[in-house]
VOPAGU-2260 file (C-alpha; in pm, 1 decimal, decimal comma):
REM VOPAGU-2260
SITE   aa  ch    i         X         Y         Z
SITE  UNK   A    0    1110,2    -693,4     410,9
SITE  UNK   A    1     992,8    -929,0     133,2
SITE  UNK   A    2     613,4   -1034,6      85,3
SITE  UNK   A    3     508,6   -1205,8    -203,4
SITE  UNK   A    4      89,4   -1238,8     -98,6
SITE  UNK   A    5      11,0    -961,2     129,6
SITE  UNK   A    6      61,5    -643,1     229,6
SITE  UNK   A    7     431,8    -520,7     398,9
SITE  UNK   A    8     250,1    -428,5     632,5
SITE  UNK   A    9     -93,5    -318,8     714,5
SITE  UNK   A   10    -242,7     -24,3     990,1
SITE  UNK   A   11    -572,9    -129,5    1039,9
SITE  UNK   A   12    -832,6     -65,3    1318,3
SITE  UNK   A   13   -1062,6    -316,6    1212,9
SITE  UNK   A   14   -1105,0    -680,5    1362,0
SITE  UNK   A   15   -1285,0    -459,3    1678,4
SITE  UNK   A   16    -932,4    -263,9    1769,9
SITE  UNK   A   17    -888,0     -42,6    1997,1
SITE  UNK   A   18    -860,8     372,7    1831,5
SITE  UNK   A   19    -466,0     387,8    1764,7
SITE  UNK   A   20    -302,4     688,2    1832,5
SITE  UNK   A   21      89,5     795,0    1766,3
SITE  UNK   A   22     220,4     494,6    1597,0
SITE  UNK   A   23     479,3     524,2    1349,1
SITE  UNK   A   24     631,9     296,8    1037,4
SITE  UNK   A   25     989,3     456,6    1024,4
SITE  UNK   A   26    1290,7     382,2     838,6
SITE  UNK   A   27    1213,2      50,8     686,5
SITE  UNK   A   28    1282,3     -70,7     353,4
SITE  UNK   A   29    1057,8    -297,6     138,1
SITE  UNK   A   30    1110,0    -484,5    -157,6
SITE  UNK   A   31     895,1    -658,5    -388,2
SITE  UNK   A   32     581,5    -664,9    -142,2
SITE  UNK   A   33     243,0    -703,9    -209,1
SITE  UNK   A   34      45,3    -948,2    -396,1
SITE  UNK   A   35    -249,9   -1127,4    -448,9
SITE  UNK   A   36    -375,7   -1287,3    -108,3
SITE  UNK   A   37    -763,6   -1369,9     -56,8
SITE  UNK   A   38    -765,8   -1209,2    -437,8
SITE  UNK   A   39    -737,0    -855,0    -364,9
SITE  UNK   A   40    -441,8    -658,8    -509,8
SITE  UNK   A   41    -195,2    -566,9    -202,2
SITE  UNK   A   42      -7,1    -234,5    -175,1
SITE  UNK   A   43     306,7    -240,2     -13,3
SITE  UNK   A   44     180,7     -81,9     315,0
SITE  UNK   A   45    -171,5     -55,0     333,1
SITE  UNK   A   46    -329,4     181,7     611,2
SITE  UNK   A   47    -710,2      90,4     641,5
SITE  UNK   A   48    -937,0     291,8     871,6
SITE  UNK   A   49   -1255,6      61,4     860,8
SITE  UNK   A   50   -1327,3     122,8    1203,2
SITE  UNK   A   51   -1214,5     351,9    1482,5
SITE  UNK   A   52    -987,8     632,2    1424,5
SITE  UNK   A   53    -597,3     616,1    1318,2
SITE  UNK   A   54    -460,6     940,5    1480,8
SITE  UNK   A   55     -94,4    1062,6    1467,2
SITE  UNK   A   56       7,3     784,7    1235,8
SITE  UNK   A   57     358,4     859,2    1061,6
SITE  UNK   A   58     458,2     662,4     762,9
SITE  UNK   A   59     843,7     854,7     756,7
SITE  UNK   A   60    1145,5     779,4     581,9
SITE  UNK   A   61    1076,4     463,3     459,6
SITE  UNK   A   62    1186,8     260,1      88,1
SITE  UNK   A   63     914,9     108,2     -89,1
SITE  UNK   A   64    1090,1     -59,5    -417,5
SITE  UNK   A   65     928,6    -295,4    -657,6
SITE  UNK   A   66     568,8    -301,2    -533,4
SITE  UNK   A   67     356,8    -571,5    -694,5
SITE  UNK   A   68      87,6    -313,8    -748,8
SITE  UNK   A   69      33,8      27,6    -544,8
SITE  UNK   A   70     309,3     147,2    -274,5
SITE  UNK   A   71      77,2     292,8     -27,9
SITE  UNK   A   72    -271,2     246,2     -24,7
SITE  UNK   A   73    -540,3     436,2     215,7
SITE  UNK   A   74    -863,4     300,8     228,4
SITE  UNK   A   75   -1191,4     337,8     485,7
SITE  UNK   A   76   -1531,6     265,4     496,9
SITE  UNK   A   77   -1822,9     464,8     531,3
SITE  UNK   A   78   -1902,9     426,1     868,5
SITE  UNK   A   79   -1500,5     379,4     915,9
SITE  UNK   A   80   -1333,2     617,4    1175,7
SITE  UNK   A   81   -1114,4     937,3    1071,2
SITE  UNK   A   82    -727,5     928,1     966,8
SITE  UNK   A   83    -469,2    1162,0    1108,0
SITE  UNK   A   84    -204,1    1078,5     894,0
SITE  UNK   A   85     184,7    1202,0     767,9
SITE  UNK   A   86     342,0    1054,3     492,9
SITE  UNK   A   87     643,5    1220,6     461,3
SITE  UNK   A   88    1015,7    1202,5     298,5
SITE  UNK   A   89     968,5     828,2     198,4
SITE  UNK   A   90    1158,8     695,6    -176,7
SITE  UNK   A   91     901,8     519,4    -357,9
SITE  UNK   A   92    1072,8     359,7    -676,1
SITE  UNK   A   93     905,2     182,4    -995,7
SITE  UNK   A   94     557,2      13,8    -822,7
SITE  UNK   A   95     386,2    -215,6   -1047,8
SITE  UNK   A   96      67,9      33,4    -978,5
SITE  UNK   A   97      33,4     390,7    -894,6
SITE  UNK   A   98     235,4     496,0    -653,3
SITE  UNK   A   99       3,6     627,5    -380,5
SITE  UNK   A  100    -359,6     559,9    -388,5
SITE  UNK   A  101    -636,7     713,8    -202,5
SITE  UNK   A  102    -975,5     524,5    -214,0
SITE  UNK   A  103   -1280,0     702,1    -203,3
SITE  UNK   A  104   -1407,0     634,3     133,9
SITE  UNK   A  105   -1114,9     783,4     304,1
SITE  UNK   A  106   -1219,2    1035,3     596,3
SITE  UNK   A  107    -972,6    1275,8     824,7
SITE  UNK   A  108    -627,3    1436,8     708,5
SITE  UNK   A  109    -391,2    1304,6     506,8
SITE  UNK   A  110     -50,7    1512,4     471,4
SITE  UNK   A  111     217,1    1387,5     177,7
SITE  UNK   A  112     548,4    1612,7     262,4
SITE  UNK   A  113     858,7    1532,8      21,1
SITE  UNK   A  114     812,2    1180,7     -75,1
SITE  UNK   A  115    1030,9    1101,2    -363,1
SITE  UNK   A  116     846,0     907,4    -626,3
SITE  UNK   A  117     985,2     745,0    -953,8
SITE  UNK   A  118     715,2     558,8   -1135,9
SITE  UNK   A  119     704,5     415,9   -1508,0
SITE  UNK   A  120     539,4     673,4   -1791,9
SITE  UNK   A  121     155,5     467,5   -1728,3
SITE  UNK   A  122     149,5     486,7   -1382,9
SITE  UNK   A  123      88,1     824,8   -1124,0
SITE  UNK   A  124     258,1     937,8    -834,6
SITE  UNK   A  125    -107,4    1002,4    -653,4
SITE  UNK   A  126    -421,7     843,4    -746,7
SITE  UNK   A  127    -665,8    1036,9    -507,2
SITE  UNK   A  128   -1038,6     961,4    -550,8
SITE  UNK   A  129   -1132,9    1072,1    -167,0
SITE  UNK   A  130   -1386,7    1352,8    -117,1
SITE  UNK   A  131   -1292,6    1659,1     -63,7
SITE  UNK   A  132   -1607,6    1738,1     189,2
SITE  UNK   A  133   -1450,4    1403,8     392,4
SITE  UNK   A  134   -1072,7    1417,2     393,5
SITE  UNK   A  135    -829,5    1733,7     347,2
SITE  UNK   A  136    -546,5    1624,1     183,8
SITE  UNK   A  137    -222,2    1844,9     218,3
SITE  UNK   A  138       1,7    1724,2     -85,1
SITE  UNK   A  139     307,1    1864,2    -243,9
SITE  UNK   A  140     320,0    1590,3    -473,1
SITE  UNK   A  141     343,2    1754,7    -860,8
């Protein structure tokens, strides 16, 4: 999967959703996605929890290569619903931004089991600026 404006693809339970519960992004491979669209810098896969909850969500075994800026971004509002979320045994090679990046708003569980990450000497494998008093975040990322 190739996107040169948006995200690869985006979990979101805004636009007035329904709560999603069990849905998984498996086995996929993207290249060179993200961008620039409606001028906001676009991870590769973007899971956004601006309004009800995202539970049971597994991002697993996937190939993120080439990112124009962040892999995987996770991002909420305040009054945003909670995240129940795996990211687990996924390659993540040479993003044009930090590899995984938690905003600040982010509220729930967020688990990061055996991703592989290769990322260039100025950029990190996690950016996390969540809360701890609002998300528990299970990493295992060094």
């Amino acid at each position: 999967l190739s996107a040169n404006r948006g995200a690869g693809i985006l979990v979101s339970t805004g636009f007035s959703s329904w709560p999603l519960n069990g849905a998984g992004i498996v086995g996929n491979v993207f290249i060179d996605c993200g961008g620039t669209a409606f001028d906001q810098h676009h991870p590769s896969v973007s899971l956004y929890v601006p309004g009800k909850d995202i539970q049971g969500l597994m991002v697993i075994g996937n190939t993120i290569r080439a990112s124009a800026f962040s892999a995987i971004v996770v991002a909420g509002t305040d009054k945003g619903g909670l995240l129940d979320a795996t990211l687990a045994e996924n390659s993540i090679e040479s993003p044009g931004g930090d590899a995984i990046f938690v905003r600040d708003s982010v509220r729930g569980k967020l688990a990061l089991v055996s991703n592989k990450i290769t990322v260039a000497r100025d950029k990190e494998k996690l950016v996390n600026q969540s809360k701890p008093e609002l998300l528990k975040l299970d990493s295992d990322l060094r």
